[in-house]
C-alpha positions as CSV (number, residue, x, y, z in Angstrom):
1,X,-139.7,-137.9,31.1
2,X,-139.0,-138.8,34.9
3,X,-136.8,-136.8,37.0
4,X,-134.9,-140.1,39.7
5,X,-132.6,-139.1,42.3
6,X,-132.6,-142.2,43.9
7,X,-130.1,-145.0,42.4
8,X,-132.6,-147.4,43.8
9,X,-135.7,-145.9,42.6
10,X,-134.2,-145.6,39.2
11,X,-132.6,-149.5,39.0
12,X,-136.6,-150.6,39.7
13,X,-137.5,-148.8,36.8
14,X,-134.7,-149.6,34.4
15,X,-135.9,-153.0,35.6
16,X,-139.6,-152.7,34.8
17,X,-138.6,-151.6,31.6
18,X,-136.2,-154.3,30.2
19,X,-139.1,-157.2,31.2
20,X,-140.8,-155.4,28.4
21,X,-137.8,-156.4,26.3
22,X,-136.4,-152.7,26.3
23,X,-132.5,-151.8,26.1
24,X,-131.1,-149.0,28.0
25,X,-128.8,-146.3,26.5
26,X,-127.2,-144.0,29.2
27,X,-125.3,-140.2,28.5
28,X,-123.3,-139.3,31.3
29,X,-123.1,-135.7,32.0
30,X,-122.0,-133.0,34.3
31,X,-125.5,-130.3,33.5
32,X,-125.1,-127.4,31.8
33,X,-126.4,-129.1,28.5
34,X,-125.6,-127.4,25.4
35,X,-126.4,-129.1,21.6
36,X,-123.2,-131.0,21.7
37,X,-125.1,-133.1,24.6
38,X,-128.3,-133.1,23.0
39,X,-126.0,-134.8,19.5
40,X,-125.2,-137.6,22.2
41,X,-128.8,-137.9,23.7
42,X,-129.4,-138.6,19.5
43,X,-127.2,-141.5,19.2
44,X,-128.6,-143.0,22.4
45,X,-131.9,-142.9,21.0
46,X,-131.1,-144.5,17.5
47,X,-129.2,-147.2,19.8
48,X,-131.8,-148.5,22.2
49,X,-135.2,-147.9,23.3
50,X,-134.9,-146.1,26.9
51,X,-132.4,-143.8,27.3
52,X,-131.2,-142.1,30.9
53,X,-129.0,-139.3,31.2
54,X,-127.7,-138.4,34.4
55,X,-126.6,-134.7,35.8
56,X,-123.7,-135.0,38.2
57,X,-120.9,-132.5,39.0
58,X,-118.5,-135.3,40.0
59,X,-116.4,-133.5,43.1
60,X,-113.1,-136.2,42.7
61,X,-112.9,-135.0,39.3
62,X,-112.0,-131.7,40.4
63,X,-108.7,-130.9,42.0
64,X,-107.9,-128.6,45.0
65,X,-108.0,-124.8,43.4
66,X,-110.4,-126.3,40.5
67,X,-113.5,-124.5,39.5
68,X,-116.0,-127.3,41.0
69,X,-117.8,-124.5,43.1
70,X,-117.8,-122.1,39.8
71,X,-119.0,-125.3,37.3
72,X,-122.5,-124.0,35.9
73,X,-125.7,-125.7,37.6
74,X,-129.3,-125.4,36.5
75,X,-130.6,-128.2,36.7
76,X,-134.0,-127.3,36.0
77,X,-132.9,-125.5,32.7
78,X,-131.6,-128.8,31.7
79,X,-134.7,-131.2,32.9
80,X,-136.6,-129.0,30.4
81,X,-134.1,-129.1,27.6
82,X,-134.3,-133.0,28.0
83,X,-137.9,-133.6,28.4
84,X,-138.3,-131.6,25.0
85,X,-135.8,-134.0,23.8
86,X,-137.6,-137.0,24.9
87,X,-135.2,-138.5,27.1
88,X,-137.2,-141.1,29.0
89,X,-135.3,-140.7,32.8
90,X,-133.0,-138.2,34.1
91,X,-130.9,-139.4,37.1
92,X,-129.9,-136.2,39.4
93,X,-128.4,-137.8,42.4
94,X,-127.0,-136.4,45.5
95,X,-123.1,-136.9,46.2
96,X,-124.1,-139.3,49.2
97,X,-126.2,-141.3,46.5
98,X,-123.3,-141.9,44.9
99,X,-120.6,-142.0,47.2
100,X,-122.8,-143.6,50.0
101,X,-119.4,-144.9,52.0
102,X,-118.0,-141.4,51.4
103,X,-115.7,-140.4,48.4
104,X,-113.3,-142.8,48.2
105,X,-111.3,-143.5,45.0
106,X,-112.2,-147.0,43.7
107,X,-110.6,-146.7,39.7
108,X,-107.3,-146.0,39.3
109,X,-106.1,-144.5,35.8
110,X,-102.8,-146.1,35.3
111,X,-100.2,-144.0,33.1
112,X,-102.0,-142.7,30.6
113,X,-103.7,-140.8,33.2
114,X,-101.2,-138.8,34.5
115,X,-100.3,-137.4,31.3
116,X,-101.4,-134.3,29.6
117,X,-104.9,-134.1,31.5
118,X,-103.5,-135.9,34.4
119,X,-100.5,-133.8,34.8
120,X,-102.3,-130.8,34.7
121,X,-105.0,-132.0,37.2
122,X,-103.9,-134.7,39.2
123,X,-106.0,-137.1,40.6
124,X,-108.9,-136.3,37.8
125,X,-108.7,-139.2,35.7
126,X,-108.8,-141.6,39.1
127,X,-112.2,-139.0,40.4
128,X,-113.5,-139.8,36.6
129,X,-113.2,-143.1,36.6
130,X,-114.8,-143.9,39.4
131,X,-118.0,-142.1,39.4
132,X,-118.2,-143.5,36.0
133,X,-118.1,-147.2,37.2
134,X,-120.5,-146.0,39.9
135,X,-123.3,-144.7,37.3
136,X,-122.9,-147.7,35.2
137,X,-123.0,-149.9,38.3
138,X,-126.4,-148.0,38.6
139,X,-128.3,-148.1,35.2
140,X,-126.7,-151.2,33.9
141,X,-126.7,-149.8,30.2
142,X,-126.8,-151.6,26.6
143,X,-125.1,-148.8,25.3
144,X,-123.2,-145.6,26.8
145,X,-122.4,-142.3,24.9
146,X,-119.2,-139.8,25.2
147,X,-118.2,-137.0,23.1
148,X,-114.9,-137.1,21.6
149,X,-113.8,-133.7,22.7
150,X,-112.2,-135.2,25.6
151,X,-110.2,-137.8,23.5
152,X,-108.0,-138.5,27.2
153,X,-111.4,-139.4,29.2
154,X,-112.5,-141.5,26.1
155,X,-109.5,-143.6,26.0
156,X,-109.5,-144.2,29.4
157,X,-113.3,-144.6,29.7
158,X,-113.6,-147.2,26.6
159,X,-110.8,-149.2,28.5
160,X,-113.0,-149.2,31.6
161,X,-115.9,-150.1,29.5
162,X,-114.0,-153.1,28.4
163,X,-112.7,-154.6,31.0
164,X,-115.9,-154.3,33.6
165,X,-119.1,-153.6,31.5
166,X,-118.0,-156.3,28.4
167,X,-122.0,-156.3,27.4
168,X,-122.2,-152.6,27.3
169,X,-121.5,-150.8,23.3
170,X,-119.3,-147.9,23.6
171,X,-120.6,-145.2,21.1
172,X,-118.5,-141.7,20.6
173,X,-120.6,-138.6,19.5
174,X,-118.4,-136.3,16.9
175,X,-117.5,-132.7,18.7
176,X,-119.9,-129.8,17.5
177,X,-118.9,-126.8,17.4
178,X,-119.8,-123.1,17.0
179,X,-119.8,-121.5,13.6
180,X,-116.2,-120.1,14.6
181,X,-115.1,-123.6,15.0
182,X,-115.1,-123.3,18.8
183,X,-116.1,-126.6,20.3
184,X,-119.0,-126.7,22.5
185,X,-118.3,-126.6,26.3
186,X,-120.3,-125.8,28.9
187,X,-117.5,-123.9,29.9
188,X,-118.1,-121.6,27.5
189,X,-120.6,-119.8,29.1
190,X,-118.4,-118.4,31.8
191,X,-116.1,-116.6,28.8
192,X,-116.6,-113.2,28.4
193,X,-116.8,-111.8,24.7
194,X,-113.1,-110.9,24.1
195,X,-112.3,-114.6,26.3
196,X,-114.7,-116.0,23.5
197,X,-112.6,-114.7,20.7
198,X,-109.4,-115.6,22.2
199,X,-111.0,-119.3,22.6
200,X,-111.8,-119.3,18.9
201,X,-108.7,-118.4,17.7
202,X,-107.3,-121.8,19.9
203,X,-109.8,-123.6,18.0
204,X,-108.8,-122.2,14.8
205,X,-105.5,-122.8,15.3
206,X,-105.9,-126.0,15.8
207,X,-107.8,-126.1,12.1
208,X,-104.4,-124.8,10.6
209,X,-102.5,-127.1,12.1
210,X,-104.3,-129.9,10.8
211,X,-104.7,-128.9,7.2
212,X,-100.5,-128.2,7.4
213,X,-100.1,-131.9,8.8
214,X,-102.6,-133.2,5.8
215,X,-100.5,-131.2,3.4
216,X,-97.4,-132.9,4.7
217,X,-95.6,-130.2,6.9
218,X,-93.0,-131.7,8.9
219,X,-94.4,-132.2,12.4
220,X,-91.7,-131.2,14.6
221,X,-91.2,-127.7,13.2
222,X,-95.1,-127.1,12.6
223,X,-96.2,-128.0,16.3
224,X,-93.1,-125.4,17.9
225,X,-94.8,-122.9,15.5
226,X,-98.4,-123.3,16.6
227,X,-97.0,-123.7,20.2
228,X,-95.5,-120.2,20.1
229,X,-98.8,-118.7,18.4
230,X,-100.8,-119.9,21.4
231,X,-98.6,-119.1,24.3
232,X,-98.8,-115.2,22.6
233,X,-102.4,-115.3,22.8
234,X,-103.5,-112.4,25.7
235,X,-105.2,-114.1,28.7
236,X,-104.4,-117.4,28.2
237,X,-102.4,-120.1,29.7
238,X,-101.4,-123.0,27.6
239,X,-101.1,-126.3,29.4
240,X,-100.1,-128.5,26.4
241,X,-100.4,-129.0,22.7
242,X,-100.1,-132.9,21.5
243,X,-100.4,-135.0,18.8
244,X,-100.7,-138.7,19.6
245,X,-101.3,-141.8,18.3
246,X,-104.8,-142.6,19.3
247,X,-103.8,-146.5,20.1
248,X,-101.9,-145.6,23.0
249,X,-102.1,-142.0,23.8
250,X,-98.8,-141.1,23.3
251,X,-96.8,-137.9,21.4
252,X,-96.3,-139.6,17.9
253,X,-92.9,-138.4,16.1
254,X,-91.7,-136.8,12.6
255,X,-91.7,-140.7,11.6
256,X,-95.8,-141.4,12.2
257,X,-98.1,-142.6,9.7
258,X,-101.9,-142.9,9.8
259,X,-104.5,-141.5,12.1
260,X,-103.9,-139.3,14.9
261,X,-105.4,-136.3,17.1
262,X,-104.5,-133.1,18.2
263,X,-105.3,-132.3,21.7
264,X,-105.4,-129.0,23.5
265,X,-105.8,-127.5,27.0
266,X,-105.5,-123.9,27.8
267,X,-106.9,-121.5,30.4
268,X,-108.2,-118.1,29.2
269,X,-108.6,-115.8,31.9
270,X,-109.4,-118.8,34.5
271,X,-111.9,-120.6,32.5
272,X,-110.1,-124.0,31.3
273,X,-110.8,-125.7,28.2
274,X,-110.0,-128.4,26.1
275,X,-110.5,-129.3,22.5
276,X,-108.8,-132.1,19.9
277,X,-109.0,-133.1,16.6
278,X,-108.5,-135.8,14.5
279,X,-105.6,-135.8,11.9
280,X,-104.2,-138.3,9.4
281,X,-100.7,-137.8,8.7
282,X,-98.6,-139.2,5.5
283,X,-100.0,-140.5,2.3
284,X,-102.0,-143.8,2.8
């Protein structure tokens, strides 16, 4: 495994591998790897032959207030848990490798982004989208891995993909989770242990609401109830609790049929997190 924190120095290489006929699979992440990260390092490496991951706390993603100085950092904790993983480059830039003409929003993420997510953070989706054109600008990937957890940033993100990068596969990693059914965040780390049971119990909530909408509970009454049972959870602050239609990211109604997800932010004590799950509602 190389360690690159040059985007130059890693484009030469990327090159020198695909005249050997290699194809590039790339994870984007923030550090603070946890096995949810290493799943996605997994599908890169069934995809293609090389596969980059970078480590970059993105500062436009975070808004005024936000927890960008708090985020978790170590990156050589992560090199380590990569090179046992056999990730072939690891691309730890600077913020002026990056943003080399300073930080200047390039993406903008339309409507969908100031919903849910966006409302709660504005600005976020526009920071995200744009250091992610910027790293696939970089490494020019065959293939580029997200996790579902953050169903809003997917959207958004395979949209991107789409429109700019048309040669590039979009693959989504499944979320994994603790055996309380928390999902993996590196987030996580900065709960303490009664925060952690508090987050498992929005997790698990989540679980019941599901298997009521499966069963055919009517939606309208069932989300109010599993509203109320979050928002009297100690320590927490709930920003929003969703069900949408995957299509177009919107709140579906008590007339919806077919495939949806459930999508979740809340803050416990002042560690945010975020969580969704998929859901299929009405008989098929």
């Amino acid at each position: 495994m190389k360690l690159v924190s040059s985007a130059k120095e890693l484009q030469e290489l990327l090159d020198a591998e695909r005249t050997q006929g290699k194809t590039v699979a790339f994870v984007p992440t923030m550090g603070a790897l946890h096995a949810g990260h290493l799943s996605l390092v997994d599908l890169a490496k069934k995809a293609n032959d090389v596969v980059v991951v970078s480590i970059f706390v993105n500062p436009l993603q975070f808004s005024p207030g936000e927890d960008f100085d708090k985020y978790p950092r170590n990156l050589q904790e992560d090199t380590e848990l990569l090179a046992a993983n056999d990730v072939d480059y690891v691309f730890a830039p600077s913020a002026t490798e990056i943003y080399p003409n300073g930080t200047e929003i390039t993406q903008r993420a339309g409507v969908v982004g100031s919903t849910f997510e966006g409302a709660s953070r504005p600005g976020h989706f526009d920071g995200m989208l744009t250091v992610v054109n910027r790293l696939m600008e970089i490494v020019e990937p065959n293939a580029v891995v997200f996790g579902e957890k953050d169903a809003q940033q997917v959207f958004m993100v395979r949209k991107l993909i789409g429109a700019r990068f048309k040669d590039c596969q979009f693959l989504e990693g499944p979320t994994l989770r603790e055996q309380s059914g928390l999902a993996m965040s590196s987030r996580n780390r900065n709960l303490d242990a009664e925060q952690t049971t508090i987050a498992e119990a929005i997790s698990q909530n989540l679980l019941k609401l599901k298997t009521e909408l499966e069963a055919g509970a009517l939606f309208s009454e069932t989300i109010i109830t599993h509203t109320g049972a979050l928002l009297s959870l100690p320590q927490t602050k709930l920003d929003y609790l969703a069900v949408i239609d995957p299509q177009i990211f919107r709140p579906v109604d008590n007339n919806y049929r077919g495939a949806a997800k459930i999508i979740v932010a809340a803050k416990v004590g002042e560690v945010r997190l975020i969580d969704t799950m998929n859901v299929r509602i009405g008989k098929q």
